[in-house]
LOLUM-465772 format. One record per atom (N, C-alpha, C, O): x, y, z. Coordinates in steps of 0.001 Angstrom, whole numbers, padded with zeros to 6 digits, always signed. Layout:
// residues N
XYZ...
END
This chain:
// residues 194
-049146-101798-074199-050295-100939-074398-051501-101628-073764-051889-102697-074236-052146-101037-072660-053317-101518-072344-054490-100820-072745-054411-099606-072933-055808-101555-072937-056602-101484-073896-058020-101295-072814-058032-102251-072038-058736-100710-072658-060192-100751-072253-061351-101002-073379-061300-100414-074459-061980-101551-073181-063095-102605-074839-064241-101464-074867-065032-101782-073980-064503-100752-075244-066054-100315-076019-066875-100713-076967-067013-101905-077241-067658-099530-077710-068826-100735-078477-068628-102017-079119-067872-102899-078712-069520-102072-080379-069766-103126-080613-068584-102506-082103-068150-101354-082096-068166-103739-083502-067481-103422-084520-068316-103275-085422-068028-103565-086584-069437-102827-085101-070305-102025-086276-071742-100773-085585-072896-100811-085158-070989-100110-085784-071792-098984-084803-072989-098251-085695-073877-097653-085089-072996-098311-087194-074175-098038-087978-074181-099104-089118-073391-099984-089460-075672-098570-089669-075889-098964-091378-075040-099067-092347-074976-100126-092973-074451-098293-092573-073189-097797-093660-071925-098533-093126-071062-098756-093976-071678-098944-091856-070432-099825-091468-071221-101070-091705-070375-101849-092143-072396-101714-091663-072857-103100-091956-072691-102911-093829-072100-103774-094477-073063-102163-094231-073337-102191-095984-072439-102343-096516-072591-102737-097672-070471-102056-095838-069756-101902-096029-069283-103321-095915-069208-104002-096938-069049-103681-095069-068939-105235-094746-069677-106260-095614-069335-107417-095861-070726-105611-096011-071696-107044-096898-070466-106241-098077-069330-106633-097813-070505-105325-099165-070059-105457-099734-068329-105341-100393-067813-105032-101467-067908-105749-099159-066508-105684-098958-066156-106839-100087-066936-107755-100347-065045-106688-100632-064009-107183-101702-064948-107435-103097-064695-108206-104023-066255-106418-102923-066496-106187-104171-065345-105574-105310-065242-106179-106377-064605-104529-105092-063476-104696-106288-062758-105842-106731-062532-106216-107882-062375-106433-105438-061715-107689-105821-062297-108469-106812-061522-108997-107610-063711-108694-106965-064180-109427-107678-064471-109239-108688-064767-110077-109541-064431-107642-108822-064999-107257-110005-063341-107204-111466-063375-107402-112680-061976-106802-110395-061280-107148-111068-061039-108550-111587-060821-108827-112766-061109-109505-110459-060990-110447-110686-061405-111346-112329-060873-112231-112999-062733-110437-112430-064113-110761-113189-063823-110591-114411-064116-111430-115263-063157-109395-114696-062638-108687-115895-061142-109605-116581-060836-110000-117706-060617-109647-115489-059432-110359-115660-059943-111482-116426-059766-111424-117642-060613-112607-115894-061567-113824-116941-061832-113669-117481-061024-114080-118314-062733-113172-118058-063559-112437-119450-062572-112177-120400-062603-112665-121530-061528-111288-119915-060183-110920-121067-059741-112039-121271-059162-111965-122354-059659-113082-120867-058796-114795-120818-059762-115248-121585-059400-115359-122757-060678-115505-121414-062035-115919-121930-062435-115759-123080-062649-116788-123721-062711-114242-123841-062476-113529-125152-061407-114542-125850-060440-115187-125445-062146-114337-127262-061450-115293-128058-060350-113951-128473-059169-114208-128706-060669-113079-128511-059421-112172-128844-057823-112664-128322-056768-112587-128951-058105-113255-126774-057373-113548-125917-056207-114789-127005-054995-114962-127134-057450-115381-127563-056233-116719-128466-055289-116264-129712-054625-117090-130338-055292-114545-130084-054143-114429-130846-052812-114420-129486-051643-114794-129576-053314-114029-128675-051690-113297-127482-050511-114684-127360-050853-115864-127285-049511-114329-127364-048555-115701-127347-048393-115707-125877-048542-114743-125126-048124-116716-125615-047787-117413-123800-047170-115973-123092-047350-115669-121913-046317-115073-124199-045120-114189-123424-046340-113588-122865-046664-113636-121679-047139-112888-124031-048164-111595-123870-048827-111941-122169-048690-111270-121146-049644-113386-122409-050702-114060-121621-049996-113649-120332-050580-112889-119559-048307-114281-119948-047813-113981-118649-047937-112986-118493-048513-112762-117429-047511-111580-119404-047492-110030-118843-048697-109795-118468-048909-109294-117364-049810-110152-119414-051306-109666-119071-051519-110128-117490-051900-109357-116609-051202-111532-117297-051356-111926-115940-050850-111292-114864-051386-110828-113858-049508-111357-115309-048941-110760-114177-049195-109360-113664-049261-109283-112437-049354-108229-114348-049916-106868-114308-051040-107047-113846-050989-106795-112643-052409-107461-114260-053244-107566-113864-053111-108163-112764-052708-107542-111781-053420-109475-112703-053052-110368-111225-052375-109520-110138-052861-109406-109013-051412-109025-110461-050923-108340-109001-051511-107040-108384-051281-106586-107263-052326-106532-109364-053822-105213-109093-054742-105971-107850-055149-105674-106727-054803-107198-108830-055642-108210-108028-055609-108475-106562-056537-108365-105760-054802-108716-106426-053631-109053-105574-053726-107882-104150-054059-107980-102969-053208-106736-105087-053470-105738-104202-054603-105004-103727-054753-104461-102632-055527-105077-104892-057015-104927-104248-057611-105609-103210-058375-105015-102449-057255-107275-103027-057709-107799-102570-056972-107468-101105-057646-108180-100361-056018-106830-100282-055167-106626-099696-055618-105686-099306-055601-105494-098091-056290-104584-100322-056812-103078-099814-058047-103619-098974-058223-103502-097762-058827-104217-099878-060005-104767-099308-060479-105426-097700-061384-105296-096875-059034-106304-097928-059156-106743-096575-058994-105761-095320-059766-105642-094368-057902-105150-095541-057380-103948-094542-058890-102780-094418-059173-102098-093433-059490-102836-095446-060775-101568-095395-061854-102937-093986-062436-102619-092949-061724-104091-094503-062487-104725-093762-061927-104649-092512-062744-104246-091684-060899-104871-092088-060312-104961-090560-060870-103421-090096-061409-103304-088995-060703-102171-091054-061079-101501-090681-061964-100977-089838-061890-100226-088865-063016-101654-090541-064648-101553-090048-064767-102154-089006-065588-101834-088147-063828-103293-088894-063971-104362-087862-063670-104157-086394-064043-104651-085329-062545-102889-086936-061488-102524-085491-062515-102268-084362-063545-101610-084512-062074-102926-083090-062731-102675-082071-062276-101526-081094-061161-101377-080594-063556-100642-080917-063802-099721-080472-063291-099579-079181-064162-099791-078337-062075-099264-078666-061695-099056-077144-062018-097866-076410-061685-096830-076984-062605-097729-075237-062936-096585-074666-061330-096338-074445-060913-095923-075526-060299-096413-073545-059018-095748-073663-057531-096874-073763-057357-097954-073198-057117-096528-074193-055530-096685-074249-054486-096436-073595-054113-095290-073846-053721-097044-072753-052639-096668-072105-051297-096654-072886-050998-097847-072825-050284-096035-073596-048832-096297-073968-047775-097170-072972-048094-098027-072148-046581-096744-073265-045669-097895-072288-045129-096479-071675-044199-096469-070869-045841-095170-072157-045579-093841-071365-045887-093580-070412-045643-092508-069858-046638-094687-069873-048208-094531-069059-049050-093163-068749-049328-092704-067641-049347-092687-069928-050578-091526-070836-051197-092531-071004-050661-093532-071481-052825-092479-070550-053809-092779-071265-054401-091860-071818-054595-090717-071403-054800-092480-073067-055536-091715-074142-057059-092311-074228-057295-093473-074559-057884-091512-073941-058648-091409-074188-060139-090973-075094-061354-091165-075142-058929-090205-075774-059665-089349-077225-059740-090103-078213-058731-090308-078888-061148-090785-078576-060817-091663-080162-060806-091052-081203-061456-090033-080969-060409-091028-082411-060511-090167-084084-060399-091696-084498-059485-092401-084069-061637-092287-085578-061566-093036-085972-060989-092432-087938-061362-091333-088350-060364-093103-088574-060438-093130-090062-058774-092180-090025-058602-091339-090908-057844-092371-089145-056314-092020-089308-055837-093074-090441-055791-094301-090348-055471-092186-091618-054764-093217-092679-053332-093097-093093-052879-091958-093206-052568-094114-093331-051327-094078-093499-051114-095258-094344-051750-096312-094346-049657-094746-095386-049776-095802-096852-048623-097077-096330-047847-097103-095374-048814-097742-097052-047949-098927-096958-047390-099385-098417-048185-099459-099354-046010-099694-098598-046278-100061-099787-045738-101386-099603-044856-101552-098760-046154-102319-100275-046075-103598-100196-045736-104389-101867-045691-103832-102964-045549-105764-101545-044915-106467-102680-045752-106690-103976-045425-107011-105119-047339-106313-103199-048166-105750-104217-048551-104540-105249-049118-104561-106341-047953-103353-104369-048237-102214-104675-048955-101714-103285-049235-102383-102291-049190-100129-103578-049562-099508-102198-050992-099521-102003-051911-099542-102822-050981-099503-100552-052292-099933-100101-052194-098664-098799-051199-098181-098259-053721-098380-098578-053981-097187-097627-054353-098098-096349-054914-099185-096486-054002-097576-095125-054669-098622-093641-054714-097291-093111-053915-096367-092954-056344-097595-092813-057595-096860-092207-057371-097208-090820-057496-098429-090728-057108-096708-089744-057327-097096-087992-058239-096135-087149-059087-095305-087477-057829-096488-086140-058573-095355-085113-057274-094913-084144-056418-095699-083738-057313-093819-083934-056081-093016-083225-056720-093019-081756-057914-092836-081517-056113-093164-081190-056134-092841-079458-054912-091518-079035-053688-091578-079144-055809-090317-078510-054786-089382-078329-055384-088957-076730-056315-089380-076044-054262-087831-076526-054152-087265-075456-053402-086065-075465-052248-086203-075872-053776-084816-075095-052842-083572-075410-051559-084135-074618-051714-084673-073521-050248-083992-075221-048636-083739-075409-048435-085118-075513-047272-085515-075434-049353-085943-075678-048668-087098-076170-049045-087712-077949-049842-087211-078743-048289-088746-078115-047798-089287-079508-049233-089917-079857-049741-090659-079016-049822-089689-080903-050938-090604-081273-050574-092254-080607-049387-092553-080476-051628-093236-080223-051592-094514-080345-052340-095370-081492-053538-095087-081511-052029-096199-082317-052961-096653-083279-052741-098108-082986-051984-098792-083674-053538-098664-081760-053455-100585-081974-053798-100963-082937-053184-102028-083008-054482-100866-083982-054439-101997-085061-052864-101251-085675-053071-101855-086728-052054-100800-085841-050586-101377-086094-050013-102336-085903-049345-103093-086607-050488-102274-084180-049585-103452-083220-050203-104590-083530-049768-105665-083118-051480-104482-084425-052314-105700-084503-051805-106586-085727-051853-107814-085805-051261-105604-086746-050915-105628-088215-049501-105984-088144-048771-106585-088933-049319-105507-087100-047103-105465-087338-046529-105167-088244-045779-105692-089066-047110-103875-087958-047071-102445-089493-045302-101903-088719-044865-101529-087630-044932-102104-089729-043253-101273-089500-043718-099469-089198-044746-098838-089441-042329-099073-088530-042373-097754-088687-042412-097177-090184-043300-096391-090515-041612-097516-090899-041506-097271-091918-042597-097550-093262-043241-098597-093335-042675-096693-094072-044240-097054-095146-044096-098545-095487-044927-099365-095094-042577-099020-096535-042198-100570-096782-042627-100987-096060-042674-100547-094911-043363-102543-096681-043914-103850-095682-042329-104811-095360-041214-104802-095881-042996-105606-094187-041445-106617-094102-041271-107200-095433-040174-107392-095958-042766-107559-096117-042133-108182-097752-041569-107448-098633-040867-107667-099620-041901-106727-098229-040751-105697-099590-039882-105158-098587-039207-104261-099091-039611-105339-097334-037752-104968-096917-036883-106542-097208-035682-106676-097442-038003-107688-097096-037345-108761-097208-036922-108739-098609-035721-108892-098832-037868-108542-099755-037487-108178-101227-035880-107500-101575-034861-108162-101772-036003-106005-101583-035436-105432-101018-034049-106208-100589-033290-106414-101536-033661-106612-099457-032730-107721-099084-032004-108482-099842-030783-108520-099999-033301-109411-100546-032675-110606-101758-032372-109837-103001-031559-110348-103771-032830-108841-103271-032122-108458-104462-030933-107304-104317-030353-106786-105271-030724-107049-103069-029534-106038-103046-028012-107200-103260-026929-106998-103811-028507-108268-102630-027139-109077-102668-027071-109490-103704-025920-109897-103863-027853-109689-104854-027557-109916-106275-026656-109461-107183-026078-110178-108000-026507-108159-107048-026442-107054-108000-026104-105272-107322-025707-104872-106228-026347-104842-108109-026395-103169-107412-027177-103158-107137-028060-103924-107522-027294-102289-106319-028511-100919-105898-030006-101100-107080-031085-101691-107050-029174-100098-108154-029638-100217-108849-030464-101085-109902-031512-100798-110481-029878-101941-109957-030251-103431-110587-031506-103684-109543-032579-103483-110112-031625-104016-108364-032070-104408-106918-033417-103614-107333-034340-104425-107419-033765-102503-107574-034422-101075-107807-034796-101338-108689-035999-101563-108554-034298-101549-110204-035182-102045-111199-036233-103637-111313-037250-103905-111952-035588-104230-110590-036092-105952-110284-037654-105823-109219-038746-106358-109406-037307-105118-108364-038529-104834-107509-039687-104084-108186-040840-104452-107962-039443-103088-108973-040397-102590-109689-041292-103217-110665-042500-103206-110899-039742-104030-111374-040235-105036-112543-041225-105615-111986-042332-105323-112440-041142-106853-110558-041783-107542-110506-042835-107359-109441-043641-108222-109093-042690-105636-108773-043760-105768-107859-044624-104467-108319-045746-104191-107897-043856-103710-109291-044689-102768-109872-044644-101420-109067-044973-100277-109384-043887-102190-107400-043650-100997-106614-042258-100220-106763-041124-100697-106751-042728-098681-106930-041372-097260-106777-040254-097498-105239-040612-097066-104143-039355-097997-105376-038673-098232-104239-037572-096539-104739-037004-096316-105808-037625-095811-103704-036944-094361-103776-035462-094726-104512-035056-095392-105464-034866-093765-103339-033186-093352-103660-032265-094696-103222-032674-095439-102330-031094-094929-103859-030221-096178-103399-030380-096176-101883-030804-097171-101296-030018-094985-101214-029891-094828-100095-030835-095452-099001-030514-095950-097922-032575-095232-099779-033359-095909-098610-033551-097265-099648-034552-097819-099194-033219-097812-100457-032933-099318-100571-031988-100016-099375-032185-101016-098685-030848-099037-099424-030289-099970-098400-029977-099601-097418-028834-099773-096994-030943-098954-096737-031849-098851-095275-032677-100088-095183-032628-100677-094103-033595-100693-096331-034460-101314-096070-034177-103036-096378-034940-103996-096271-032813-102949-096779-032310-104544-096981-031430-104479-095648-031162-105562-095129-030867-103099-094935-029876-103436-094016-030883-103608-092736-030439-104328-091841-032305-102986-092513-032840-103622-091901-033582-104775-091825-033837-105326-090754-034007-105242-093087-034211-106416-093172-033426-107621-092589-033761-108695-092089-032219-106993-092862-031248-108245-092454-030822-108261-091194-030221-109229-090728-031100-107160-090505-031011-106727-089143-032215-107778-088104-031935-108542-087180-033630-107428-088717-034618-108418-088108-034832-109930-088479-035641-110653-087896-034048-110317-089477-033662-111715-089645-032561-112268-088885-032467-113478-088680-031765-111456-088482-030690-111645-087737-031656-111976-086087-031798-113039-085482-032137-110677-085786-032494-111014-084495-033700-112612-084158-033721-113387-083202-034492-112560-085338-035278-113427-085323-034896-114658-085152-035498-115434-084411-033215-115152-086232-033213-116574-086107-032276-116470-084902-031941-117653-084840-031606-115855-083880-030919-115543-082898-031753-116512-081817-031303-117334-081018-033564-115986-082173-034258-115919-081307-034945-117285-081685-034585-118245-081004-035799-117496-082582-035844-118668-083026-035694-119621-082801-035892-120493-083647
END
């Protein structure tokens, strides 16, 4: 994909205001999260409670902070006057704010880009190629997930363990093991390559 550079990565007010107050959720969960630790209420909970509280919370955390960043790359993405594919279509049409979900070992997160189009051809979105965003919604950490727990156990088992511990809805058996057989597919090629 070749790239031609345009403006600057903040083209108004509201994209600078955004940036100063970027991973304000993060912090604010973060914030809450302490305070609940903090609270003497906190010293009846036994160690079990304390881990669940953590862990539930913490991984919000986790994922906010993940949303956050991705809203920041957002803002950040640099503005290309056009785009070439490996179709060789250049696109020249920008639509900034194309969103598509991801779900990850955190939970799901939205990524904001800018589309490069051209009538009869396929949208282009470089910050994918920037991200090494799969085709698929699953992140590589949760196809790698995914992976380690299919060889454990069932399907099923595999399906309840990921949820347990990532809080994320992994579908039907079927695209579980789509997403461990490709997992193991790009580990294969990787250490080949490696």
């Amino acid at each position: 994909m070749n790239a031609g550079r345009g403006g600057g990565e903040l083209d108004s007010a509201a994209g600078l205001e955004q940036v100063i107050t970027s991973f304000a959720a993060s912090w604010n969960l973060f914030g809450a999260l302490v305070e609940d630790l903090h609270d003497e209420s906190a010293d009846r909970l036994t160690h079990a409670q304390l881990e669940d509280l953590i862990a539930s919370r913490g991984r919000e955390v986790m994922r906010r902070l993940l949303q956050d960043h991705l809203d920041l790359r957002s803002i950040r993405e640099p503005r290309l006057t056009r785009v070439t594919g490996t179709d060789q279509v250049t696109r020249r049409r920008i639509e900034p704010g194309h969103e598509r979900l991801l779900a990850t070992v955190f939970g799901t997160v939205t990524v904001t880009r800018t589309a490069y189009r051209a009538l009869g051809a396929s949208n282009l979105h470089p910050m994918d190629a920037v991200l090494n965003l799969p085709a698929e919604r699953s992140s590589h950490g949760l196809r790698q997930l995914a992976a380690l727990e299919a060889v454990r156990g069932s399907f099923d088992d595999a399906q309840r363990a990921i949820e347990h511990g990532c809080g994320t809805r992994i579908g039907k058996r079927s695209y579980l093991w789509a997403l461990a057989y490709r997992s193991a597919i790009s580990w294969k090629t990787w250490a080949c390559v490696g």
